[in-house]
LUMMI-151301 format. One line per 3 residues: for each residue x, z, y of C-alpha. Coordinates in steps of 0.001 Angstrom, whole numbers. Layout:
X:Z:Y; ...
END
This chain:
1503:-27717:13238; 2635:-28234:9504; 849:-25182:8524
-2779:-26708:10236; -1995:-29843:8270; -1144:-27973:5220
-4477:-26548:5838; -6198:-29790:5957; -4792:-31113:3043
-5136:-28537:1026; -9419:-28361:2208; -9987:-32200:1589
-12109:-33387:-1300; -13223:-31270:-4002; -11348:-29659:-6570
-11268:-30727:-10127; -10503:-28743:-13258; -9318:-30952:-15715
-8897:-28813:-18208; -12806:-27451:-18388; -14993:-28770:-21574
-18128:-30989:-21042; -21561:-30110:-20568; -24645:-31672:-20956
-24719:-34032:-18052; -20623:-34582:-17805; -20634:-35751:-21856
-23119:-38032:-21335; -21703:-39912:-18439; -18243:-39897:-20881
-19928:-41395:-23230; -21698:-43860:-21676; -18962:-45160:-19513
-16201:-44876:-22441; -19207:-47099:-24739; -19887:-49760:-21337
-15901:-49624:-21143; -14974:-50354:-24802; -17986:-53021:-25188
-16904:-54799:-21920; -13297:-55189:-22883; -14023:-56012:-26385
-16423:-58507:-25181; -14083:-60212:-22817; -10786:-59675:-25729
-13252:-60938:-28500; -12424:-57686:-30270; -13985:-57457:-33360
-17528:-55570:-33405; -16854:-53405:-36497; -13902:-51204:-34986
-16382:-49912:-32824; -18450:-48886:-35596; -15790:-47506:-37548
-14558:-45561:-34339; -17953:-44025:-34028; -18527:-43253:-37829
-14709:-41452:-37735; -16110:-40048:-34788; -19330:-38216:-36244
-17398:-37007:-39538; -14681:-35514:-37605; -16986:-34010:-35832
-19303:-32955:-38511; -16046:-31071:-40293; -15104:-29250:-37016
-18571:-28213:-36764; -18815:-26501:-40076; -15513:-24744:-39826
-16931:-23232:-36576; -20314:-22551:-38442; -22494:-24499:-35890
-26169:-25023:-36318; -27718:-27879:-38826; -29514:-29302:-35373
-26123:-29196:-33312; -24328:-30800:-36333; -26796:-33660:-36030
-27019:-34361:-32821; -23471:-34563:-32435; -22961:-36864:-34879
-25807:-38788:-33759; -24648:-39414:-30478; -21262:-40762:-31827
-23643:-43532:-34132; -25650:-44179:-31583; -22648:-44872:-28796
-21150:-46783:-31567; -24223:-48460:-32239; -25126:-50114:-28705
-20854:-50885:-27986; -21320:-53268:-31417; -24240:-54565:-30185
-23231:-55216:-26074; -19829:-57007:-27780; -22213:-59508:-29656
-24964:-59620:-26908; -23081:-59220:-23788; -22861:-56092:-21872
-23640:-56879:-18669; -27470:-58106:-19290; -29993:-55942:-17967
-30911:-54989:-21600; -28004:-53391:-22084; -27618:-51874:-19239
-31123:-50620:-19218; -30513:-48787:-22863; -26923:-47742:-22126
-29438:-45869:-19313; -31411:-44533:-21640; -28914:-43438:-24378
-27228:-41247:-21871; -30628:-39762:-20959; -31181:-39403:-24524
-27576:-37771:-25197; -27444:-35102:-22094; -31276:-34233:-23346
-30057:-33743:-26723; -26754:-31804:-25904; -28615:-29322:-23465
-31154:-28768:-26433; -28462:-27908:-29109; -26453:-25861:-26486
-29441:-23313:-26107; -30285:-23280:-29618; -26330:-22280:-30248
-27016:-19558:-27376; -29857:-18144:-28661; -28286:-18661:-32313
-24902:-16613:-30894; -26818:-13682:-29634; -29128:-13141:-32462
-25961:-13011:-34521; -24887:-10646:-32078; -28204:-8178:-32350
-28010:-8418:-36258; -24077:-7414:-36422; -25111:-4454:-33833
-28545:-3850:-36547; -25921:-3993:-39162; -23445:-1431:-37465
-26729:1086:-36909; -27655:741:-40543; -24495:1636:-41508
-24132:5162:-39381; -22098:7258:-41413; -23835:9583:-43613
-22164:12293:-41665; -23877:11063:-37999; -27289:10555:-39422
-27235:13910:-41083; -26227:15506:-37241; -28984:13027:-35667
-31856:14860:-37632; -30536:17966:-37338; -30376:18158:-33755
-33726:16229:-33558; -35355:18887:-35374; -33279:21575:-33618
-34297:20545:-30158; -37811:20277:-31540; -37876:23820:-32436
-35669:25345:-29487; -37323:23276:-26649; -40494:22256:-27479
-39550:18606:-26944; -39473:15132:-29349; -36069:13612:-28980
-35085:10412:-30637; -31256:10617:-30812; -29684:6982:-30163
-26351:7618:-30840; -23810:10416:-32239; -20198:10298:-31171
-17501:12317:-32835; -14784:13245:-30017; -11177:12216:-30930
-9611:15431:-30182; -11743:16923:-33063; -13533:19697:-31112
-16919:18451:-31518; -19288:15726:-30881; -21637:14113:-27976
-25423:13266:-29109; -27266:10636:-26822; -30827:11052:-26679
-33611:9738:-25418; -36253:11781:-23793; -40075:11413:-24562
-43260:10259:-22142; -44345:12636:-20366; -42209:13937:-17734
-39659:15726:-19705; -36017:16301:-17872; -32563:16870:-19500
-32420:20583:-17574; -35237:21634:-19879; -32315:20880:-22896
-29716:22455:-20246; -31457:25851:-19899; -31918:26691:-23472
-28527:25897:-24060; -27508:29595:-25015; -30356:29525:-27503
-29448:26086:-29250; -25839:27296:-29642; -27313:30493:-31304
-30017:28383:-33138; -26736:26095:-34687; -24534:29198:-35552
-21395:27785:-33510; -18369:29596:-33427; -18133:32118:-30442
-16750:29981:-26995; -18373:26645:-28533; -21229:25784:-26509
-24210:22886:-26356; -24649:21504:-23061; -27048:19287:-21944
-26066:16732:-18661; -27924:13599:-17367; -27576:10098:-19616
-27757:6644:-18257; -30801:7177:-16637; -33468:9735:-16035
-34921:9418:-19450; -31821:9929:-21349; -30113:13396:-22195
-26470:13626:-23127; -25725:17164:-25254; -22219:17975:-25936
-21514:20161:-28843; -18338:21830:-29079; -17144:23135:-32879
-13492:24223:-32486; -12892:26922:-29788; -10192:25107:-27919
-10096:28117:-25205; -9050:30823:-27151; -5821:28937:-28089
-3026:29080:-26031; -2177:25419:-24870; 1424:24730:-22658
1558:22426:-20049; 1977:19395:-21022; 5396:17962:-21149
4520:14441:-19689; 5860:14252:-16284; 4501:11121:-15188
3940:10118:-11849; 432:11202:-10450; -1427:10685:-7323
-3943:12337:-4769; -5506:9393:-5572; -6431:9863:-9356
-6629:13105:-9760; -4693:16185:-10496; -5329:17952:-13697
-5989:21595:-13335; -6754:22288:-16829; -8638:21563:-19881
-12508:21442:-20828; -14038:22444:-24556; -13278:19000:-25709
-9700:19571:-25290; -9748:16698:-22710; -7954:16881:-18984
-10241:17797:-15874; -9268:16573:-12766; -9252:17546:-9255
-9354:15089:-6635; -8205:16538:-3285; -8479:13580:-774
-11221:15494:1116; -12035:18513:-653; -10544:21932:-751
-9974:24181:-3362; -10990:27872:-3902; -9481:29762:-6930
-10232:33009:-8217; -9677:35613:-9992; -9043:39500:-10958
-5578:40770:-12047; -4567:39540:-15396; -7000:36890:-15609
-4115:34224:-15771; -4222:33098:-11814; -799:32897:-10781
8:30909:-13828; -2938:28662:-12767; -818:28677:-9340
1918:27187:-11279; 77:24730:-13000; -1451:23602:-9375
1847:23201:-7948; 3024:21315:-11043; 543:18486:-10891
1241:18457:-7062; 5191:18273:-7727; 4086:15041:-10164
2254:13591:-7131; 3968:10845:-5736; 2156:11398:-2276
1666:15134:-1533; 3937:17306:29; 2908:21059:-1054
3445:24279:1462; 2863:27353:226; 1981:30672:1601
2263:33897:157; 2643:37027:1586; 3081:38892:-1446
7113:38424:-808; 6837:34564:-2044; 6721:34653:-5037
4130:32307:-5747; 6174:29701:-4534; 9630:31629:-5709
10322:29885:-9089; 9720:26208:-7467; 12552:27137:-4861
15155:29315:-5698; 16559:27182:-9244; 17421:24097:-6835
18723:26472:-3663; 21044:28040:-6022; 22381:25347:-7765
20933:26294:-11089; 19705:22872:-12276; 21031:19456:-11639
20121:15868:-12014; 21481:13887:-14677; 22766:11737:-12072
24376:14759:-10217; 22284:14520:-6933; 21147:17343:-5364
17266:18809:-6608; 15276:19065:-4247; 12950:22128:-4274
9440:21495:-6330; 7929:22642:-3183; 8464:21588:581
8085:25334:2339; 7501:28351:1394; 6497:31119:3625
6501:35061:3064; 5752:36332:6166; 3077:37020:8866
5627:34720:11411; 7098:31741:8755; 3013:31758:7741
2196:31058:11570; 4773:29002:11849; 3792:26597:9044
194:26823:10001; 991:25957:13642; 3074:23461:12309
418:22178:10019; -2241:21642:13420; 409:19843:15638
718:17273:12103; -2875:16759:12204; -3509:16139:16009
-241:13880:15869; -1495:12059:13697; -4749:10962:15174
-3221:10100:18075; -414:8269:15630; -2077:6360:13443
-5136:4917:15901; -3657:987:14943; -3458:1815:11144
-7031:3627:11239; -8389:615:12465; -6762:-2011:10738
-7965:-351:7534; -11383:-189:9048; -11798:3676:7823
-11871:7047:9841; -9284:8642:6155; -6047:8393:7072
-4529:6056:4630; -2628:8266:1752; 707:6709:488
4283:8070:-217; 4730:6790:3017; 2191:9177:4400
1898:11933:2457; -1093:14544:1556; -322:18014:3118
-1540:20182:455; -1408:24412:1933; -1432:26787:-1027
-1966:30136:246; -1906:32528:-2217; -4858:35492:-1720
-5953:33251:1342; -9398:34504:760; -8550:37983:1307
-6766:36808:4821; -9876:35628:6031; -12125:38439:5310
-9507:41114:6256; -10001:43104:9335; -6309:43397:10223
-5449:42019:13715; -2353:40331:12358; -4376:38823:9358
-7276:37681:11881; -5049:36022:13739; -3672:34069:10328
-7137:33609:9116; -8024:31970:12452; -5152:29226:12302
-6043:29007:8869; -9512:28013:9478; -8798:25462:12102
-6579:23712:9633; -9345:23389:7230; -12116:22481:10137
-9672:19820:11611; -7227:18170:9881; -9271:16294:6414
-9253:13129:7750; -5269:13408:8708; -4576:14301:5133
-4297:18117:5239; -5992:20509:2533; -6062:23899:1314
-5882:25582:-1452; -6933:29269:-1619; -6842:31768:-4084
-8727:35185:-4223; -9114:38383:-6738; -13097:38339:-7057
-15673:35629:-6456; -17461:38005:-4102; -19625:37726:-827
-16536:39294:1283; -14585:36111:-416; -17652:33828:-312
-19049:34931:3008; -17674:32174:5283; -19619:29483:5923
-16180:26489:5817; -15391:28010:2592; -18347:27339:1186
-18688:23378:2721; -15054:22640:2310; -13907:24493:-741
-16179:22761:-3268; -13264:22049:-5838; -13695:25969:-7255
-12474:27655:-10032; -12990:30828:-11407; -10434:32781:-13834
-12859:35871:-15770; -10617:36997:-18363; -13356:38832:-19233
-13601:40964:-16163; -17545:41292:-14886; -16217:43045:-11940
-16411:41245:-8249; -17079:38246:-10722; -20315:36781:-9036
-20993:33650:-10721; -23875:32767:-9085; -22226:33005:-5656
-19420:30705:-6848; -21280:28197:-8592; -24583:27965:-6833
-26789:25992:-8703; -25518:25902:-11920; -27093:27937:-14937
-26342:29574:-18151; -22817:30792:-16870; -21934:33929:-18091
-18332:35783:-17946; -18637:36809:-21617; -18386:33253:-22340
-14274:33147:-21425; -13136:36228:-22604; -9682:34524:-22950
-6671:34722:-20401; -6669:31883:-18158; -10200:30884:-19302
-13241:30555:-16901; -14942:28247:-14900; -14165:25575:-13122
-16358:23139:-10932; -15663:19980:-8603; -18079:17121:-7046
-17189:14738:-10450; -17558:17228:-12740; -20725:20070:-13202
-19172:23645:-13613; -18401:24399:-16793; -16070:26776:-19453
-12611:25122:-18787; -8580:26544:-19552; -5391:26290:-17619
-2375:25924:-19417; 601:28402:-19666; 3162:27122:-17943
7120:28947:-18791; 9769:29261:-16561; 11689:26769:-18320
8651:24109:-18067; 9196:24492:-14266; 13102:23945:-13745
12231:20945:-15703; 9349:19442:-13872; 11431:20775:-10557
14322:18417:-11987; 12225:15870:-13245; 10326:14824:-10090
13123:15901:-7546; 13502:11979:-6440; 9854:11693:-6626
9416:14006:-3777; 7804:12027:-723; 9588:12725:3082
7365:13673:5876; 6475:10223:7816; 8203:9517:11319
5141:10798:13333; 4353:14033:11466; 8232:14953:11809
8142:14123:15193; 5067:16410:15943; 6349:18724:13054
9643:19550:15135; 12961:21992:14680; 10209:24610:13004
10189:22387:9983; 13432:20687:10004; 15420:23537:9926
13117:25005:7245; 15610:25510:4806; 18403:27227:6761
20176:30110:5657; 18768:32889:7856; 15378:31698:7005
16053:31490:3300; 18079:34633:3371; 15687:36860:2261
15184:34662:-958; 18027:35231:-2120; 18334:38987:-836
15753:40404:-2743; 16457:38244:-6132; 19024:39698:-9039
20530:36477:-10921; 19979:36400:-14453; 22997:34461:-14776
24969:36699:-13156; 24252:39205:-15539; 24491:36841:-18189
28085:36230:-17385; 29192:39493:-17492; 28893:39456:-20886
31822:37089:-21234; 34532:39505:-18647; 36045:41880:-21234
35177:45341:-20749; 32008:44355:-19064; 30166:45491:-21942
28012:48943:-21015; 27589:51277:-23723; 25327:54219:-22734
24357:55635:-25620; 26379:58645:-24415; 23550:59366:-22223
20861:59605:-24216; 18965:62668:-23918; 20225:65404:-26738
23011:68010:-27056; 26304:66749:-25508; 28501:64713:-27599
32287:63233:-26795; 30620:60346:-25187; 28197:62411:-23238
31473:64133:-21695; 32395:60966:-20737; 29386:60559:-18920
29942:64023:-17306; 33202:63194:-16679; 32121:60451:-14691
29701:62347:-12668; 32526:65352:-11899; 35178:62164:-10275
32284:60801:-8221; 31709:64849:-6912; 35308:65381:-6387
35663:61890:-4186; 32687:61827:-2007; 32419:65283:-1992
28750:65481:-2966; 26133:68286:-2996; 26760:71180:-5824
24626:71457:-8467; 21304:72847:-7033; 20876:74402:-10775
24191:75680:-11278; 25030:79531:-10506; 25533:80186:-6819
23159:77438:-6118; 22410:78575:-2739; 26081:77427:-1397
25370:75241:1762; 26899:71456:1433; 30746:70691:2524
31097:70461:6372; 30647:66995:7522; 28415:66468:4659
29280:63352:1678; 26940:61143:-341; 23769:63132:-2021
24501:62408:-5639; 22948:65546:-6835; 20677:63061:-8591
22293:62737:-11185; 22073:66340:-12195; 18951:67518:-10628
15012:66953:-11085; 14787:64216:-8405; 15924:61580:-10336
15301:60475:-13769; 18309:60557:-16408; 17478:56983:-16582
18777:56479:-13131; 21596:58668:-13435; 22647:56497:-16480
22319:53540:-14855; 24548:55101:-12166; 26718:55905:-14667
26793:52331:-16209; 27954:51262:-12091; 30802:53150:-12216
31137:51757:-15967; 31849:48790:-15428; 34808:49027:-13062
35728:46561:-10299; 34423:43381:-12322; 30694:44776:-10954
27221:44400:-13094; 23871:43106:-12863; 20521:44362:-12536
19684:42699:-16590; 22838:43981:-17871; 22378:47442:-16686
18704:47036:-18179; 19517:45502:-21308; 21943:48418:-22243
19078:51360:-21468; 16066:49916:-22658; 16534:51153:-25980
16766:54695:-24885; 14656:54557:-21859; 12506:51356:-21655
14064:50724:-18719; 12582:47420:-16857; 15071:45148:-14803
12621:45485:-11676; 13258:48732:-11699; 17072:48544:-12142
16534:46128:-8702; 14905:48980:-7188; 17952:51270:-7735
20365:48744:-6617; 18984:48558:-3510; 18796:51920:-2908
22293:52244:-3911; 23083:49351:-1792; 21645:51368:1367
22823:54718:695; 26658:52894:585; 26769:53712:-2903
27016:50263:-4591; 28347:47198:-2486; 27168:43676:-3450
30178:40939:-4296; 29829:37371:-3940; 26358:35439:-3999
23703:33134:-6139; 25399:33290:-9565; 28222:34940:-8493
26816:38247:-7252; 27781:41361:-8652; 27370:44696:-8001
30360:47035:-7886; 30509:50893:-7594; 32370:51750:-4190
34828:53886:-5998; 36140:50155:-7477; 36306:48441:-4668
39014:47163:-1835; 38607:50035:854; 38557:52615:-1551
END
């Protein structure tokens, strides 16, 4: 009841601003009622006539100054003040005559008329007085163009003119404030002429204006269909190597993720509501650090939660998991981190089991959401940090759908119906591939739902069909990114077009893991509930075992070299003529025949012995041509470093010099060893350590 008559009260009679200035009509009824006012109480008060004179003279001057500080017009001057004389004029009079007679009332009438005539008159002179000013300041700024812009105004005039046949008249020239170049609006001439006539001879204009290899003049519409925008690049912004950048704002699905840079060094963005995403390129083109850089901007997001697929053993998604499940970064607050990504799967069955996952989400929520969907009056789910964008990065999901394995049909099949299904319920892919070819390009939802594409050249023509990619667009040409991590990237907003991802370093992405750990969105209430124990228990250890199984802590290694004696020194092996540390080495070799009872030496006399009965560990390896002598030092590093154990980066650290030994191949071995019962694995995450079995407990 109180809020109805709250209602009421607050609807009756209209509304005044107090504050607002006068206009024509309103200042005349003030001053004719303040003049009828004044004359009627100094008529009754037998006030003296003159104050109201001197009131109105006071008036007009004080007006007059304020006027000519604000530089108002001669004719607004003088009507001002003349309506102060005049009011003051007919109040003397009325005081002496009386100002209730029909006289005075009759030309109190007719002043006002005279006044709000006046006042409207001056205002539109002031208007049309403001916006001339207004033209000649904007003539004034034209007339003074920098020397600089009028000299690139004519020579792109004539340029055009010669290149493409066509009459420009250039309108404006502005210099870009990242310094790679400059934009020239034009205007077209009569006649029919288009901007794509500028567009095509694009390759010949850059030519024609001698710009540094990778600059570029591209032509795209202006305001309207007579109007050409050309943006000339002068700095070659692609063949410099740019990091990402080290703001780690917040971002959203909403505004755009940035994927990259464009010749004029600024961001490009890719908006993901409703669109998928296609990304491709050959090896060594720079795609799985564009990967990174995708999965950056979606750990920024404040409302996507980003799922991963790769069946190249993870590791895609690798680097944005295993620093927060092993503890190796913290908050400053000493929370937990939560892992940059929300699942990662390596396998034909996690893969399923995501993308099965990823369907019952969708379908749950359409059936969730029905109320929300219709209070919003849309058919787009709603996207918040309360109900977060699924965003699927399968790496090489191309190749899954145009591979002819059963097991890979059956992925590609789920993998489709999550892309066919689930856009308005805020699930979206993004796909990479090796080649933009018509294996890759072939299905039909690709093509209609993918149209945020990018394509990573590096210079490769190979399986690099531009035209199949970017349909539509002209001019593109491989040669044109020669650069790692260079290409071409196209979305709805934005034409395709030479574009750069940054290099992101493994350092960058413990710190934007740490960085946005508490910006992280949860699942909402209905997904989880549709979601079930497949995703909950996502992150348990038999399911994350094998991240950690097939990884060899750096800082494991690392902290070897603080245990004394840990330090491996294998120069002994090297291969020349044996020295006292190359017996050592031998030496080595001889204990692990005599204890495990090994194979002879298949090159030593009497070769042909047969094994000891019940057989032992085949280390002959170490002797014979099987095995590198790189392995058999790094054998002999294992049994080196006693029972404290060693690392994969030690062990590679101390042969690279002699044998440019890699780490992943030092993994390799270790595993093997690890099999064959030869080396047994202590402790785990930082703690690991591998330890010859000759050092350990049961031996």
């Amino acid at each position: 009841m109180s809020s109805t008559a709250t209602a009421k009260q607050q609807s009756s009679g209209p509304v005044l601003d107090w504050a607002a200035g006068h206009g024509p009509v309103t200042g005349a009824l003030s001053a004719t009622t303040g003049a009828f006012a004044v004359a009627t109480t100094g008529a009754a008060t037998a006030m003296p006539p003159g104050w109201a004179l001197a009131v109105g003279a006071a008036g007009a001057l004080g007006h007059t100054v304020v006027g000519l500080r604000v530089r108002n017009a001669g004719r607004t001057l003088a009507t001002r003040a003349a309506s102060w004389l005049v009011g003051a004029g007919w109040t003397t009079w009325a005081m002496t005559h009386g100002p209730l007679t029909w006289a005075a009332l009759g030309s109190l009438a007719t002043m006002g008329v005279g006044i709000g005539a006046a006042a409207r008159s001056s205002a539109l002179f002031e208007e049309a007085r403001e916006e001339e000013a207004i033209a000649a300041e904007q003539r004034q700024v034209a007339a003074e163009l920098s020397a600089e812009r009028r000299a690139i105004a004519a020579e792109w005039a004539e340029r055009i003119q010669r290149v493409c046949s066509l009459t420009v008249r250039v309108l404006g020239v502005e210099m870009w404030e990242t310094g790679a170049g400059f934009s020239i609006d034009a205007e077209l001439p009569a006649g029919g002429a288009t901007w794509n006539k500028i567009a095509a001879e694009s390759p010949r204009l850059s030519a024609d204006a001698k710009l540094p290899h990778g600059c570029t003049a591209t032509a795209s519409p202006g305001i309207h269909q007579g109007r050409v925008i050309i943006d000339v690049t002068t700095v070659n912004v692609l063949e410099q190597e740019r990091t990402y950048p080290t703001d780690y704002s917040v971002l959203s699905l909403h505004t755009g993720i940035p994927w990259g840079y464009r010749t004029n060094a600024q961001q490009i963005l890719a908006y993901l509501r409703e669109q998928c995403a296609l990304v491709v390129g050959p090896t060594g083109s720079g795609k799985t650090n564009m990967v990174h850089a995708i999965l950056a901007g979606f750990a920024r997001a404040e409302d996507i939660l980003t799922w991963v697929i790769d069946l190249n053993a993870g590791s895609a998604g690798l680097p944005w998991v295993l620093p927060a499940l092993n503890g190796q970064i913290t908050r400053e607050d000493g929370k937990p981190v939560r892992p940059g990504i929300d699942w990662l799967a390596s396998t034909f069955d996690e893969a399923m089991t995501m993308l099965d996952t990823a369907v019952r989400v969708a379908k749950q929520r359409k059936m969730g959401y029905q109320d929300l969907l219709s209070k919003a009056n849309t058919d787009l789910l709603p996207i918040s940090p309360r109900i977060p964008q699924l965003m699927l990065v399968i790496d090489e999901g191309a190749e899954i759908l145009a591979s002819s394995d059963r097991q890979m049909r059956k992925l590609a099949e789920k993998i489709l119906e999550v892309i066919r299904i689930a856009r308005a319920m805020g699930v979206r892919t993004v796909l990479t591939a090796l080649g933009a070819t018509g294996s890759v390009l072939g299905n039909l939802m690709i093509r209609r739902e993918a149209k945020v594409r990018v394509a990573l050249t590096g210079g490769e023509t190979e399986g690099m069909d531009l035209g199949k990619m970017f349909p539509g667009s002209r001019g593109l040409r491989v040669d044109q990114a020669p650069y790692k991590g260079a290409g071409f990237m196209g979305t709805p907003e934005s034409p395709a077009a030479l574009f750069k991802a940054w290099r992101i370093l493994p350092n960058q992405i413990r710190d934007i893991i740490a960085a946005t750990s508490d910006r992280h969105p949860l699942l909402d209430d209905v997904s989880v509930k549709a979601a079930g124990p497949a995703y909950a228990r996502r992150w348990d250890a038999e399911r994350t075992a094998w991240m950690r199984d097939q990884v060899v802590t750096d800082d494991a290694d690392d902290s070897l070299q603080d245990i004394p004696g840990a330090t491996l020194r294998l120069s002994a092996l090297n291969p020349r003529p044996e020295s006292p540390e190359e017996e050592l080495a031998r030496r080595f070799r001889e204990e692990i025949d005599a204890q495990f009872a090994t194979a002879p030496d298949p090159n030593a006399a009497g070769g042909d012995t047969p094994p000891p009965a019940g057989g032992g560990l085949n280390l002959s390896a170490l002797r014979g041509e099987q095995d590198s002598p790189a392995q058999q030092a790094a054998l002999a590093a294992l049994l080196a470093a006693g029972p404290e154990g060693t690392g994969a980066s030690a062990i590679a650290r101390a042969l690279a010099d002699a044998y440019g030994t890699t780490r992943q191949t030092v993994v390799g071995w270790l595993k093997t060893w690890m099999q064959d019962g030869t080396a047994v694995r202590v402790g785990e995450g930082t703690k690991a350590r591998y330890v010859h079995r000759s050092h350990t407990s049961g031996n």
